[in-house]
C-alpha positions as CSV (number, residue, x, y, z in Angstrom):
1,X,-38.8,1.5,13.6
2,X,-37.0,-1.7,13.2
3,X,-36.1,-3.5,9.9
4,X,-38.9,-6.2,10.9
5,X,-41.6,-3.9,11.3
6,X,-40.5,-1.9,7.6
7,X,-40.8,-4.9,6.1
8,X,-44.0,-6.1,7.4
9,X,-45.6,-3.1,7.3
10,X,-44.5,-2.7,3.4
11,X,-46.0,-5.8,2.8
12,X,-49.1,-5.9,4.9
13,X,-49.7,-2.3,2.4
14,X,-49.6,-3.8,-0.3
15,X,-51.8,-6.5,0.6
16,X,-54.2,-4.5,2.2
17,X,-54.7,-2.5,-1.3
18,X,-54.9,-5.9,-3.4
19,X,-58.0,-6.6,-1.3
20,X,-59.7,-2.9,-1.0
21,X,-59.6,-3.5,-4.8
22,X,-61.2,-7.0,-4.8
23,X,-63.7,-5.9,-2.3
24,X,-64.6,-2.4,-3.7
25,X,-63.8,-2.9,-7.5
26,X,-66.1,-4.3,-9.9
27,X,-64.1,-7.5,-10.7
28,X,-66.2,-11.0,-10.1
29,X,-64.8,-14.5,-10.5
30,X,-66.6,-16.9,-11.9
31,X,-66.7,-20.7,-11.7
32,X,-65.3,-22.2,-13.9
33,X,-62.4,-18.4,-14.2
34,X,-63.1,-17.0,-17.3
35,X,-60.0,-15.9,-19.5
36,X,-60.9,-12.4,-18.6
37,X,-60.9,-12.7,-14.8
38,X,-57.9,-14.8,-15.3
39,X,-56.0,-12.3,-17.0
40,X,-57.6,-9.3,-14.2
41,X,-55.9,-11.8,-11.5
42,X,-52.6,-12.4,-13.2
43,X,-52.4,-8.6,-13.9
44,X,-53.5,-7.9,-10.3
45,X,-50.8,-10.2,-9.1
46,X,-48.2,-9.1,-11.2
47,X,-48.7,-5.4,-10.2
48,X,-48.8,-6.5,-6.6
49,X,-44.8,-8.3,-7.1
50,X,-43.8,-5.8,-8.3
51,X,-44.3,-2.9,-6.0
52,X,-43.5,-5.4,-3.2
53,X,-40.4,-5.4,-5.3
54,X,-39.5,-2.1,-5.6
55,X,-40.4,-0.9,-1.8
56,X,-38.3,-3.7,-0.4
57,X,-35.5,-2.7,-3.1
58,X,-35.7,0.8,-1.6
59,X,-35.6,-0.4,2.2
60,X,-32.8,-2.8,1.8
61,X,-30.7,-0.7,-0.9
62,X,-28.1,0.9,1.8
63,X,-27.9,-2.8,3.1
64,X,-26.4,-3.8,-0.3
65,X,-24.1,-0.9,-0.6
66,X,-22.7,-1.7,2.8
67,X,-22.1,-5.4,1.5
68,X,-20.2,-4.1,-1.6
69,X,-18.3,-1.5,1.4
70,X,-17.7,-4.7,3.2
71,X,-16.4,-6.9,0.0
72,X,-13.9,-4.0,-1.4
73,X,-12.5,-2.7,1.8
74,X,-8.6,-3.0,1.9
75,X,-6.7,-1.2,5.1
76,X,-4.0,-0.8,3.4
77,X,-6.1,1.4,0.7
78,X,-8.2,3.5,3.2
79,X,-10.7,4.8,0.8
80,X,-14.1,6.9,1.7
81,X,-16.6,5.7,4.1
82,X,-20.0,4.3,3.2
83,X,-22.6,6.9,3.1
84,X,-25.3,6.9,6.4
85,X,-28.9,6.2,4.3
86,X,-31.8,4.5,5.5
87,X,-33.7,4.6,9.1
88,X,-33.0,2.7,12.0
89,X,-31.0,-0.6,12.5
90,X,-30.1,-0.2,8.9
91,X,-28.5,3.4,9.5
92,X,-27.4,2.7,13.1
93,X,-25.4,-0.4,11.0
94,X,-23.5,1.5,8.7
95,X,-22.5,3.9,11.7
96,X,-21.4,1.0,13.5
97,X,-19.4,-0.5,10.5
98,X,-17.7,3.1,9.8
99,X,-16.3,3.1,13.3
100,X,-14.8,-0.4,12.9
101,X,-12.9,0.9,10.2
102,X,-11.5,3.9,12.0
103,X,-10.7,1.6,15.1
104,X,-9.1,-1.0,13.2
105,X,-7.1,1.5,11.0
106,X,-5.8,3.5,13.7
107,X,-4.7,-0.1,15.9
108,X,-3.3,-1.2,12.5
109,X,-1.4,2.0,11.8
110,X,-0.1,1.7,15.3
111,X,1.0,-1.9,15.6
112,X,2.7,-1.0,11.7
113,X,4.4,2.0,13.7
114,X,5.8,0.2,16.5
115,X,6.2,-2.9,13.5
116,X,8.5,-0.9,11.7
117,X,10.2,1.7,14.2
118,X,11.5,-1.9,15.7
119,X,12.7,-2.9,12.1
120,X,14.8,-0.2,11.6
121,X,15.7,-0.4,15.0
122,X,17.4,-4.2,14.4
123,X,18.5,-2.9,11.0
124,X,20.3,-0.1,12.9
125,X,22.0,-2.4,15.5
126,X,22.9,-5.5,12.7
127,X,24.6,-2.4,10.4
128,X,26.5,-0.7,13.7
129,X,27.5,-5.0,14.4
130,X,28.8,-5.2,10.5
131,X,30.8,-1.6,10.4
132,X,32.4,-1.7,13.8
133,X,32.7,-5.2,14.7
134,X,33.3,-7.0,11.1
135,X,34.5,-4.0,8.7
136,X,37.5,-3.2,11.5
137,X,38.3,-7.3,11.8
138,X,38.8,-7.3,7.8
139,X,40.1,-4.2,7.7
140,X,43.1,-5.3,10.3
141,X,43.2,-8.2,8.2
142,X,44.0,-7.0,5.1
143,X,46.5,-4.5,6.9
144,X,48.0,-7.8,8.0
145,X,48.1,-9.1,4.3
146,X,49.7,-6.3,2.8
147,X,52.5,-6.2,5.4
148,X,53.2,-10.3,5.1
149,X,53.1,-9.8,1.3
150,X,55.7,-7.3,1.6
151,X,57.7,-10.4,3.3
152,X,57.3,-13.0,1.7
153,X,59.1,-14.7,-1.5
154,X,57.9,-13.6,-4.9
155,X,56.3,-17.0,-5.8
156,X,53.6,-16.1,-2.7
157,X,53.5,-12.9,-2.9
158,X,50.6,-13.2,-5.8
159,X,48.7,-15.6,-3.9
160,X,48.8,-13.3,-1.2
161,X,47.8,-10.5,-3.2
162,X,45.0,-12.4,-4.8
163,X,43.6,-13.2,-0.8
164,X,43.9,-9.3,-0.6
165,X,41.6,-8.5,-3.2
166,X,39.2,-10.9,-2.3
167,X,39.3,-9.4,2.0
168,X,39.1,-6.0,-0.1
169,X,36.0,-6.7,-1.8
170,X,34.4,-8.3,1.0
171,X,34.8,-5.6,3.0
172,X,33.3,-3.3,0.3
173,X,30.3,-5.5,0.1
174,X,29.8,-5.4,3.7
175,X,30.1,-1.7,3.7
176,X,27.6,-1.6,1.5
177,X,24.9,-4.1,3.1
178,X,26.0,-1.9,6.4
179,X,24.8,1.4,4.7
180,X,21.8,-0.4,2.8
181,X,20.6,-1.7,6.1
182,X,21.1,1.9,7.9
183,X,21.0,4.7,5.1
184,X,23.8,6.9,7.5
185,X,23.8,9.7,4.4
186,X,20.4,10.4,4.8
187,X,20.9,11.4,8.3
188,X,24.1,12.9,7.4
189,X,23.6,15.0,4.0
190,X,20.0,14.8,3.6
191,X,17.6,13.2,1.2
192,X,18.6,14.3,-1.9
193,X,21.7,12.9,-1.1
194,X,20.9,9.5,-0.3
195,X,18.7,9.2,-3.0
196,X,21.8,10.1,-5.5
197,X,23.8,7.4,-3.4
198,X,21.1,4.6,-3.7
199,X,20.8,5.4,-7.5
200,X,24.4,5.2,-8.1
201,X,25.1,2.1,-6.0
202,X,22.1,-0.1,-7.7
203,X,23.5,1.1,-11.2
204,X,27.0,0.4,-10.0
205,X,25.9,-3.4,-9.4
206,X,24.2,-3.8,-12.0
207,X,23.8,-3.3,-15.8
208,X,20.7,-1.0,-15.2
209,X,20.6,2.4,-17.2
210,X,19.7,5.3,-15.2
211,X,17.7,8.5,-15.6
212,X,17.0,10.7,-12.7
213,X,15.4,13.9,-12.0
214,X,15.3,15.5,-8.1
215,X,14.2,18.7,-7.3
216,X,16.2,20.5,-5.0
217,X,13.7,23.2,-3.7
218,X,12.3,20.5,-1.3
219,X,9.9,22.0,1.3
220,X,11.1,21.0,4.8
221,X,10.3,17.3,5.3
222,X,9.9,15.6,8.7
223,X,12.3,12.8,9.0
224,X,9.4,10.0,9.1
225,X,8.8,11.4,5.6
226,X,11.9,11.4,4.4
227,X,12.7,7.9,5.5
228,X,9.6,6.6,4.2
229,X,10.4,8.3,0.6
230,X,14.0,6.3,1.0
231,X,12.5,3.1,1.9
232,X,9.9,3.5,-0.8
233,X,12.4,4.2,-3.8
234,X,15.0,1.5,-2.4
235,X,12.3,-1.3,-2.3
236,X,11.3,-0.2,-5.1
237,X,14.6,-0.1,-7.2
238,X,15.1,-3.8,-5.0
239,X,12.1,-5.3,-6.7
240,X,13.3,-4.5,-10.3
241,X,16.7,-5.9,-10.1
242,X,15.0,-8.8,-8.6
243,X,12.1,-9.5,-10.9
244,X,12.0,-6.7,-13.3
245,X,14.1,-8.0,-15.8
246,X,14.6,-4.3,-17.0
247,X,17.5,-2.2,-18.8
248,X,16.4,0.8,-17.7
249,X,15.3,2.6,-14.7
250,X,13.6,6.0,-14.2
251,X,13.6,7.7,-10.3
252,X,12.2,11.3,-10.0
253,X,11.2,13.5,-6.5
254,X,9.4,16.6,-7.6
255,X,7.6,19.2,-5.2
256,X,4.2,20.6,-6.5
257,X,1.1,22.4,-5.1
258,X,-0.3,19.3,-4.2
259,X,2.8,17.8,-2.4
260,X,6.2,15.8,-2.9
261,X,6.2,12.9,-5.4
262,X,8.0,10.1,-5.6
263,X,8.2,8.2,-8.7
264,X,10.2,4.8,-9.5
265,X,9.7,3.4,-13.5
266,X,11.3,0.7,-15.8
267,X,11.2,-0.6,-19.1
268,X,10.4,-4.8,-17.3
269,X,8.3,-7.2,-17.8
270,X,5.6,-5.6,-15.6
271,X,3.6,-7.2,-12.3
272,X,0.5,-8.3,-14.7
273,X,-1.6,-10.3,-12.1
274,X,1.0,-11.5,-10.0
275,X,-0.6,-10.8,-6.5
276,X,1.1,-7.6,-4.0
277,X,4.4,-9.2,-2.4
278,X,5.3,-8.1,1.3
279,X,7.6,-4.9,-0.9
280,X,4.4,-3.9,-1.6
281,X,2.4,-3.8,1.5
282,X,5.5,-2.9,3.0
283,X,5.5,0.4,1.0
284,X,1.7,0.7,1.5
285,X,2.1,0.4,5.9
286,X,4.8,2.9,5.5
287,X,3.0,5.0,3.3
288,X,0.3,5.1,5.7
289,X,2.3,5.9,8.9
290,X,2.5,9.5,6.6
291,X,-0.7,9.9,5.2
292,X,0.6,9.1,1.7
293,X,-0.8,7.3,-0.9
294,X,1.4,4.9,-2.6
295,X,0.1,3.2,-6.6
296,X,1.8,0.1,-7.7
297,X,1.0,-0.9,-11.7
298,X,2.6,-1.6,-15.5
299,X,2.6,1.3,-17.4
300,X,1.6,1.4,-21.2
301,X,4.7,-0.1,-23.6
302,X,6.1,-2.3,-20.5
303,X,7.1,-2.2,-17.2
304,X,6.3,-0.9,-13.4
305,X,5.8,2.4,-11.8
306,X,5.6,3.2,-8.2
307,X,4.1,6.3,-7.5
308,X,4.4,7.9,-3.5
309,X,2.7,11.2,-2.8
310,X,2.8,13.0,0.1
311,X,0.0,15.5,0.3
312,X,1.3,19.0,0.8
313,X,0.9,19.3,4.6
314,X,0.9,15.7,5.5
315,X,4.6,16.0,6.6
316,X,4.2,14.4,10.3
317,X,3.2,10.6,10.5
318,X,-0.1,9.3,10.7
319,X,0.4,7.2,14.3
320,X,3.5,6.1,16.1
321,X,7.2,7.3,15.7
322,X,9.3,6.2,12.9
323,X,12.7,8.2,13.1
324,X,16.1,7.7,11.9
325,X,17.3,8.7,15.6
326,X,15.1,5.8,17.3
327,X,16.3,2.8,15.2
């Protein structure tokens, strides 16, 4: 039966009783109304609103859950469907509604798949560009340097020395964007390992305290999963040199019954109700491509923890392909 037709039907009850009780009840009205027949009508009336109230209320209830489905739903937070109820167009609506959803979270998590596999793929080729092409020009230049200092009269020789440092330490930093932009020790040693790495080098940079805690009994991790753990804790230790404003900074992997977890916390300023950044909802469509589940939020006493399970079993990813070997 169609929403129309409840509707009318609810209503043409409820009219249909106010008049078998006009018609078969012993109430009169009288001209001019008395207070008492006044009163009968009013009460008559009233009861009449009200259970027109309460059946439309329960007719058009899953209609007002579905609008609150509609208002909270975030695809980057896939959280449980909205619950079939009611008969008809109302039911066949909410059906409708939870296959959107799937379809447009399986087309998102393939266009963040294909989104992200090309990402690293250009991060891949720009880091290759900076190691082979720019780290072996500097490299012959500062060759060059130390051979014409060796040459050259004493008064030069420190200037020349001084342009050494400087090609030395810009070859260092491009060593380290190169390995930043393609994280070669995780291919290389492992997780763990480029974990250690990326801790040391932000605390290296910087005047950030660190505390760390890995576990090294690590089930077997796909390698989507283990580059989207990376990812996740260097955006995450990225953010709070940039905006934390911190002194000290907490990263922990640990491997329970329920999965790997991830955790990135410092003593900052916090996010408050600064709205999610692209970090963010980066972290959240990579999380995805997993089947994790990634929290972002201040912590009591100050500052900002990122929190990425990986649900035990939930080691291959979600749609697409997102590997260190396709970059």
């Amino acid at each position: 039966m169609s929403l129309f037709w409840r509707i009318f039907l609810l209503n043409a009850a409820v009219l249909f009783a106010a008049t078998a009780l006009l018609l078969l009840g012993p109430v009169t009205v009288s001209t001019p109304v008395l207070l008492t027949e006044a009163m009968i009508m009013a009460a008559g009336l009233a009861a009449m609103l009200v259970a027109n109230a309460a059946l439309l209320r329960v007719g058009l209830g899953p209609l007002q859950r579905l609008t609150r489905a509609m208002t909270t739903t975030d695809l980057l937070r896939p959280g449980p469907r909205p619950v079939v109820s009611g008969h008809g167009e109302i039911a066949e609506l909410i059906r409708t509604f939870n296959t959107m959803l799937d379809r447009l979270e399986a087309e998102r998590a393939a266009s963040s798949a294909l989104a992200l596999s090309a990402q690293e793929a250009e991060r891949r080729r720009i880091a290759q560009e900076l190691h082979d092409e720019i780290g072996q020009t500097l490299t012959a230049v500062l060759l060059e340097l130390r051979r014409v200092a060796d040459r050259v009269p004493e008064p030069l020789r420190d200037e020349l020395l001084q342009v050494q440092e400087t090609t030395r330490d810009s070859l260092d930093e491009i060593r380290r964007i190169a390995r930043r932009l393609r994280p070669g020790v995780l291919e290389e040693l492992g997780l763990i390992s480029a974990l250690k790495a990326l801790t040391n080098e932000t605390t290296t940079h910087t005047e950030l305290a660190l505390r760390r805690s890995f576990d090294t009994d690590l089930p077997p991790l796909d390698e989507e999963v283990e580059l989207v753990l990376y990812r996740v804790a260097q955006e995450g230790l990225t953010n709070i040199v940039r905006h934390a404003r911190a002194q000290q900074v907490g990263v922990a992997l640990h491997h329970g019954a329920l999965g790997v977890e991830l955790l990135v916390r410092d003593d900052g300023r916090g996010i408050g109700t600064a709205p999610e950044g692209a970090g963010i909802r980066g972290m959240r469509e990579r999380a995805l491509l997993i089947g994790a589940e990634v929290s972002v939020g201040d912590v009591p006493g100050g500052g900002t923890e990122v929190r990425l399970h990986v649900p035990a079993g939930r080691v291959a990813p979600a749609a697409g392909q997102l590997t260190n070997g396709s970059h």
